[in-house]
C-alpha positions as CSV (number, residue, x, y, z in Angstrom):
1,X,1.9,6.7,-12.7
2,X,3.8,10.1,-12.0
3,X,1.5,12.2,-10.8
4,X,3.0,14.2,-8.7
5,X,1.8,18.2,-9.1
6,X,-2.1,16.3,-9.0
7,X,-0.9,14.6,-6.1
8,X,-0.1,17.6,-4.3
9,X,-2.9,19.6,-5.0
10,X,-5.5,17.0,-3.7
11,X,-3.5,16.1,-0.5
12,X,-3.6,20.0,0.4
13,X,-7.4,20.5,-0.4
14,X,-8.9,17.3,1.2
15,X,-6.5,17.0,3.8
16,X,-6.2,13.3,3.3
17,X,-3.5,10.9,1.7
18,X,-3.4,10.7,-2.0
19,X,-3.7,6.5,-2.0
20,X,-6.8,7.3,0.5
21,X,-8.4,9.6,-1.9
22,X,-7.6,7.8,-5.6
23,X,-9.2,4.7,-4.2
24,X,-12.5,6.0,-3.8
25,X,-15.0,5.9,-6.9
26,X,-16.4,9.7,-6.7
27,X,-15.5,12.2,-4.4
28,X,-18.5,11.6,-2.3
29,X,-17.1,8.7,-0.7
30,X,-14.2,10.8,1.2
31,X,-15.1,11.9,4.2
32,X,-13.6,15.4,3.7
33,X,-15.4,16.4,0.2
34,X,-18.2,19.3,0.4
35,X,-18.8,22.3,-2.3
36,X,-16.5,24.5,-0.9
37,X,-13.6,21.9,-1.6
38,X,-15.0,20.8,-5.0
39,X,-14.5,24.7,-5.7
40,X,-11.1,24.7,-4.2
41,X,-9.8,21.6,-6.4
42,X,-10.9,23.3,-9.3
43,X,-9.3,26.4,-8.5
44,X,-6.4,24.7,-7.7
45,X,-6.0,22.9,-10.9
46,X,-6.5,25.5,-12.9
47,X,-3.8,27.2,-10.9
48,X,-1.4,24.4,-10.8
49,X,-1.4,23.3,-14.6
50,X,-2.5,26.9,-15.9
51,X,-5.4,25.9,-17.5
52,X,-9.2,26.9,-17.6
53,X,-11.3,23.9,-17.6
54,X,-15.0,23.7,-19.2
55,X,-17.7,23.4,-17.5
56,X,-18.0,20.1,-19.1
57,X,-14.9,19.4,-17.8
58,X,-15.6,20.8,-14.3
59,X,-19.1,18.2,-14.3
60,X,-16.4,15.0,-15.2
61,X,-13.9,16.2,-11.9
62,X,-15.7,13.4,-9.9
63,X,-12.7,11.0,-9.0
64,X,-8.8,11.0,-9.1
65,X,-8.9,8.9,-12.3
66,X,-11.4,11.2,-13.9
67,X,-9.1,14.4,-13.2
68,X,-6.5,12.3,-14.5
69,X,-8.0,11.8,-17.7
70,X,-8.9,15.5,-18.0
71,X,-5.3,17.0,-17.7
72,X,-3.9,14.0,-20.3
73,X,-7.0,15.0,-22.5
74,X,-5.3,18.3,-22.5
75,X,-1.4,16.8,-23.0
76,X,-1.1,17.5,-19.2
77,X,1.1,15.1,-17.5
78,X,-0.8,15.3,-13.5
């Protein structure tokens, strides 16, 4: 899976390795997630893909996989 701009973007917002971070379930599970980075990552997608995501969207961003889905959703390739 090439996901190379999503990669980025998470590595730089939760300080952590991609793997680390796609493995977990939900964003709660990483060590470094908190609000203020949950606002970050969606800034930061927006940014990267220039897009403005839904709020619906914004309540799905709860894993790797589910971001994933979002930007492919939208004919993104992450």
């Amino acid at each position: 899976m090439a996901m190379s701009k999503l990669r980025e973007t998470i590595e730089s917002i939760f300080e952590e390795k991609f793997d680390e971070v796609a493995k977990a379930s939900h964003f709660r599970e990483i060590e470094s997630w908190d609000s203020l980075n949950y606002i970050k990552l969606v800034v930061a997608i927006q940014a990267e893909f220039g897009i403005e995501l839904t709020a619906q969207e914004i309540q799905k961003m709860s894993s790797v996989s589910a971001i994933d889905g979002i930007l492919k959703a939208r004919g993104l390739q992450p």
